[in-house]
N, CA, C and O atoms as a GROMACS GRO file, in nm:
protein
  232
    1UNK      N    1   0.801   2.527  -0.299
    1UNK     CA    2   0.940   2.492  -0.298
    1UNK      C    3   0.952   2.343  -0.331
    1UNK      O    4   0.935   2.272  -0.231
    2UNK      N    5   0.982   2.261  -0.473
    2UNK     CA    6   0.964   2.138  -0.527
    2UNK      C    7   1.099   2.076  -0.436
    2UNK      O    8   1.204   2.138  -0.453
    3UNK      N    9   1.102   2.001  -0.374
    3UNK     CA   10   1.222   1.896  -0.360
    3UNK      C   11   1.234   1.741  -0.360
    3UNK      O   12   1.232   1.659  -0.268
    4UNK      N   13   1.248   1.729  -0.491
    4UNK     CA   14   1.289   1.616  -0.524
    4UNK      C   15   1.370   1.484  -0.427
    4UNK      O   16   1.493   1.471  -0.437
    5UNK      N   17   1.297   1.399  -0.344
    5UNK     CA   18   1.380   1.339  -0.289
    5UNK      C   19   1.309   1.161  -0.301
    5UNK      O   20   1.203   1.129  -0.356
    6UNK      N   21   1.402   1.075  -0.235
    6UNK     CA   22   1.373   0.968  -0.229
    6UNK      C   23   1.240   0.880  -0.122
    6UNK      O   24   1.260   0.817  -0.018
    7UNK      N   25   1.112   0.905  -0.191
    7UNK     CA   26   0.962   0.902  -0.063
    7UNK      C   27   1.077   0.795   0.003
    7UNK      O   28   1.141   0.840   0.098
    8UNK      N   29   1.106   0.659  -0.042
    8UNK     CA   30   1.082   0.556   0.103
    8UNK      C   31   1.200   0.573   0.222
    8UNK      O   32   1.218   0.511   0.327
    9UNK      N   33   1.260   0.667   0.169
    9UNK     CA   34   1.355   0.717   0.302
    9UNK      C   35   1.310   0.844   0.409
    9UNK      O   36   1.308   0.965   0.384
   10UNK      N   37   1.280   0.781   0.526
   10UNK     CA   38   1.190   0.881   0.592
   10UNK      C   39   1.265   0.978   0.659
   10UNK      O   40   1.199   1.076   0.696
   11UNK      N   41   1.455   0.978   0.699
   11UNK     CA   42   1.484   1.066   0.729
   11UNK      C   43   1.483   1.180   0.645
   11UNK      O   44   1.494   1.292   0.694
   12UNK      N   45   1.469   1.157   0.502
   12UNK     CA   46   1.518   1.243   0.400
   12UNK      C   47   1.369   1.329   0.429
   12UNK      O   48   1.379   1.434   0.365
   13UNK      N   49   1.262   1.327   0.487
   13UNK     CA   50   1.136   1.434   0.512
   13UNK      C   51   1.197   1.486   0.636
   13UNK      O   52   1.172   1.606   0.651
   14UNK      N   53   1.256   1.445   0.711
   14UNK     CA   54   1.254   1.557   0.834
   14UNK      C   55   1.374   1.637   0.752
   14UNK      O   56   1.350   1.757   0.767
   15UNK      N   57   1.486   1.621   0.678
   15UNK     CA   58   1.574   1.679   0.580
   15UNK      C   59   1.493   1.842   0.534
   15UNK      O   60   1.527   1.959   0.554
   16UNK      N   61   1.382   1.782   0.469
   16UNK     CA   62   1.289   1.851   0.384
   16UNK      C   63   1.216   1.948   0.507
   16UNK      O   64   1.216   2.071   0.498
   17UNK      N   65   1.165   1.891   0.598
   17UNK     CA   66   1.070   1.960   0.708
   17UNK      C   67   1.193   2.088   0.752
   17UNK      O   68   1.176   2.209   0.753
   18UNK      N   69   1.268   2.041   0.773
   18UNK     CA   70   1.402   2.112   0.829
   18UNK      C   71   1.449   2.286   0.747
   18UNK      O   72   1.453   2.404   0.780
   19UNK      N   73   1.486   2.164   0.572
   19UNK     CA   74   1.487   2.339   0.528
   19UNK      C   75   1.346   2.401   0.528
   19UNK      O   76   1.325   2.517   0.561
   20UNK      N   77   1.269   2.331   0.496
   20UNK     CA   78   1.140   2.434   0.486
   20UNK      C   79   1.116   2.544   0.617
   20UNK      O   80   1.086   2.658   0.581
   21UNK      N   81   1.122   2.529   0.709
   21UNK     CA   82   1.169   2.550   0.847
   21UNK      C   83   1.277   2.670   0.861
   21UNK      O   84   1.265   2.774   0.925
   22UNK      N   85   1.376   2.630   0.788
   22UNK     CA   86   1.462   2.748   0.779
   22UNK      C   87   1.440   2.868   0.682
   22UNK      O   88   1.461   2.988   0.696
   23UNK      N   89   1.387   2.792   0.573
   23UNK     CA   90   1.396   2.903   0.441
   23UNK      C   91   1.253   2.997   0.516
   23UNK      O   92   1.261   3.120   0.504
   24UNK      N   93   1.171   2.961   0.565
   24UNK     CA   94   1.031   2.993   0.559
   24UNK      C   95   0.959   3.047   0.716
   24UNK      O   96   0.879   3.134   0.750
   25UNK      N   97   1.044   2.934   0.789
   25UNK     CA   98   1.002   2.993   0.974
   25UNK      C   99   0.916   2.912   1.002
   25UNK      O  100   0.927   2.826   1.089
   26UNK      N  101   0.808   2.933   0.924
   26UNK     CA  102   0.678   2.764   0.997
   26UNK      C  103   0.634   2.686   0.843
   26UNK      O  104   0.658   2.734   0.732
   27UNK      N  105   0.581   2.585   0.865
   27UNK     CA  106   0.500   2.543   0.784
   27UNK      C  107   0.401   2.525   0.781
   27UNK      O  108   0.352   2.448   0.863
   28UNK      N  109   0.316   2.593   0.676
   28UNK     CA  110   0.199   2.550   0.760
   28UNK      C  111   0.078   2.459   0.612
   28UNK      O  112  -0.038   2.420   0.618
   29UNK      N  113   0.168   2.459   0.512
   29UNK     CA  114   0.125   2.350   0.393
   29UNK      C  115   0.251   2.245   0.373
   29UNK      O  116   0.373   2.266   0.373
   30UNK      N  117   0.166   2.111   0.354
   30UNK     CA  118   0.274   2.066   0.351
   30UNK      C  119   0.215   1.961   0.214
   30UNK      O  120   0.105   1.911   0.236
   31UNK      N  121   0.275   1.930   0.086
   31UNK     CA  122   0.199   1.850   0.010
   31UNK      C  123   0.308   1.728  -0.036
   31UNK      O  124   0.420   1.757  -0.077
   32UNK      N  125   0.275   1.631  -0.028
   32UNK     CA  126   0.394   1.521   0.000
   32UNK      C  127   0.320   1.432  -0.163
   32UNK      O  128   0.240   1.343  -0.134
   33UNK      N  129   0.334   1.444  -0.255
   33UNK     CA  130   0.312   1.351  -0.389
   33UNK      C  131   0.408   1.274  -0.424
   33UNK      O  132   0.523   1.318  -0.431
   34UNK      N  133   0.378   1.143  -0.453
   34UNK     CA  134   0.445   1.020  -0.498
   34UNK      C  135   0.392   0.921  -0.521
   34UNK      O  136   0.300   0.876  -0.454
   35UNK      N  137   0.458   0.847  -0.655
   35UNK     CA  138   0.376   0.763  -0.754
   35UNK      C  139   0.523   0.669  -0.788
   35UNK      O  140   0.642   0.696  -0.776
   36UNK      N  141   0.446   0.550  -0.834
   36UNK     CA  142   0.549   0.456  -0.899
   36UNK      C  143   0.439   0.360  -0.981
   36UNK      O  144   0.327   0.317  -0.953
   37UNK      N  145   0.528   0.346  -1.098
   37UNK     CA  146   0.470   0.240  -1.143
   37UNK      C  147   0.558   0.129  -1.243
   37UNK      O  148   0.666   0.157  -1.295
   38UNK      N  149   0.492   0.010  -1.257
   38UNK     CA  150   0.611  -0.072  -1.340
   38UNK      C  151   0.551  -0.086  -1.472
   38UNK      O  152   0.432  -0.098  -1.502
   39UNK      N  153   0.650  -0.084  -1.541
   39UNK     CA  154   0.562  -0.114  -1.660
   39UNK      C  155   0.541  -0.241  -1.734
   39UNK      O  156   0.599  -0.259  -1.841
   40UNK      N  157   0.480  -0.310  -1.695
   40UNK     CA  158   0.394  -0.411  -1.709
   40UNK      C  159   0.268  -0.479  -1.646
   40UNK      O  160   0.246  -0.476  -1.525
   41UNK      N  161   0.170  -0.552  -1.757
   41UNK     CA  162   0.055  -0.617  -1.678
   41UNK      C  163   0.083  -0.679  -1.486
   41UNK      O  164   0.172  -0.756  -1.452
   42UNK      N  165   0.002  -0.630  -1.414
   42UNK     CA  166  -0.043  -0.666  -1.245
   42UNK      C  167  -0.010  -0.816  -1.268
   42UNK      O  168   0.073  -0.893  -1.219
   43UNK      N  169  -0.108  -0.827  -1.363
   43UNK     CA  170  -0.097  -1.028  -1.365
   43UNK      C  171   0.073  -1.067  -1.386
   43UNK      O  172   0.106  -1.175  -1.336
   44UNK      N  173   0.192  -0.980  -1.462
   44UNK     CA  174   0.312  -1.002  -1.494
   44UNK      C  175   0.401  -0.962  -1.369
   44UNK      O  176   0.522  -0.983  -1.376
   45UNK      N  177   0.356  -0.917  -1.276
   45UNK     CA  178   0.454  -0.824  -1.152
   45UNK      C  179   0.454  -0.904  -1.079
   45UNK      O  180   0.341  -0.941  -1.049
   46UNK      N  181   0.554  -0.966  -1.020
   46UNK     CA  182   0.658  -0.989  -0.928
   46UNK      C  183   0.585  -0.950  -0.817
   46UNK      O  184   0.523  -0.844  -0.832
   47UNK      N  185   0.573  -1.015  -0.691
   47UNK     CA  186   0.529  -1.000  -0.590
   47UNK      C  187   0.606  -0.837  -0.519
   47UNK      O  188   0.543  -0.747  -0.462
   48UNK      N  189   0.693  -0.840  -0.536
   48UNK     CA  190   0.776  -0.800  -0.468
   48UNK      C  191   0.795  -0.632  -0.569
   48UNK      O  192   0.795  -0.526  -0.507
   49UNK      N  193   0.807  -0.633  -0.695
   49UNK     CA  194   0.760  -0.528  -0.726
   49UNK      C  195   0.583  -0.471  -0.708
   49UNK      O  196   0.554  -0.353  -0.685
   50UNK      N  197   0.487  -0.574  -0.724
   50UNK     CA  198   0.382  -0.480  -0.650
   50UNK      C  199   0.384  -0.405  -0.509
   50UNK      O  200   0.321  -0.305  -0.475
   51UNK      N  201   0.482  -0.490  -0.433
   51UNK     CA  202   0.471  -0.379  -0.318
   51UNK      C  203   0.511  -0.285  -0.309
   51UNK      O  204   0.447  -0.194  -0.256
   52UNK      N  205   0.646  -0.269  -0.362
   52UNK     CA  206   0.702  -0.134  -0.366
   52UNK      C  207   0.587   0.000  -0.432
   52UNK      O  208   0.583   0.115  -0.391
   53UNK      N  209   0.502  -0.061  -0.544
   53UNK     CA  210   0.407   0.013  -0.611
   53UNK      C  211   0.351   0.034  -0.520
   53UNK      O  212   0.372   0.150  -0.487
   54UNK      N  213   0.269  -0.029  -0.436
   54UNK     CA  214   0.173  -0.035  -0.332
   54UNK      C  215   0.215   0.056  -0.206
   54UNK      O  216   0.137   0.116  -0.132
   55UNK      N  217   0.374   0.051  -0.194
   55UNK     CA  218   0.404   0.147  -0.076
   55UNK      C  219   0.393   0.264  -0.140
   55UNK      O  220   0.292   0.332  -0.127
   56UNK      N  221   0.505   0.305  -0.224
   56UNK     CA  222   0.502   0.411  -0.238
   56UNK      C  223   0.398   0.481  -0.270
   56UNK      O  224   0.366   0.572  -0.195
   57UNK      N  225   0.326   0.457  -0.382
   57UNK     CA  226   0.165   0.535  -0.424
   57UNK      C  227   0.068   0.531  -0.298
   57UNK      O  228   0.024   0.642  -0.267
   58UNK      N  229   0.017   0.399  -0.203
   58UNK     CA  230  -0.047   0.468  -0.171
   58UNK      C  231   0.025   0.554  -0.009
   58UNK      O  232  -0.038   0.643   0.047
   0.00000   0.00000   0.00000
């Protein structure tokens, strides 16, 4: 069941935990993937955009 949501908002997973929960009764896989990246050279990024890279991926 794909749902597209926003990783760095953490209520939006119990959102997700919730329907899964309803549509389904338990969970018992849960696979959470998310990636970001900027496009440009590490040496060119903004402090402040590496972190966001850094949160979200790892």
């Amino acid at each position: 069941m794909p749902h597209p949501c926003d990783y760095v908002e953490f209520c939006i997973h119990l959102g997700v935990q919730q329907l899964a929960a309803s549509k389904f009764g338990t969970m018992d896989i849960l696979i959470n993937n998310a990636g970001l990246t900027r496009d440009m050279r590490i040496t060119k990024m903004a402090v402040e955009d590496w972190e966001v890279v850094v949160d979200i991926t790892l």
